[in-house]
C-alpha positions, 0 to 999 in steps of 0.5 A: 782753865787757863787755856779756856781764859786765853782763848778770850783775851784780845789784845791790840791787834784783836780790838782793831778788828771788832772794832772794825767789824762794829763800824761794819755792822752798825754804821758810824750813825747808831754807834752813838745810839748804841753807846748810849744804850750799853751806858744805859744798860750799865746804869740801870745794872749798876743801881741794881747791884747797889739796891741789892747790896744796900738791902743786904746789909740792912738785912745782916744789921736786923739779924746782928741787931735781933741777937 
């Protein structure tokens, strides 16, 4: 488990390359465009996470409240 957890940790070194590798890919034009996008994403994931929680408790509040 702990070797599996090793084998994805990046350190300095490790980020300067995908970073690199990022601007290879992508071009230093769409990595905005492509910020943009994660931020997005990370949003939306966010809301989401919060409406479910948000449910989940007024759920567990109605059956508390049933008793």
């Amino acid at each position: 488990m702990i070797q599996s957890i090793l084998l994805f940790s990046l350190g300095g070194p490790e980020m300067i390359v995908v970073l690199f590798a990022i601007l290879l890919l992508f071009g230093g034009r769409k990595i905005p465009e492509l910020m943009r996008g994660l931020g997005k994403g990370i949003k939306e994931f966010n809301n989401a996470r919060a409406t479910i929680e948000s449910e989940l408790k007024d759920g567990m509040k109605e059956i508390d409240d049933s008793k």
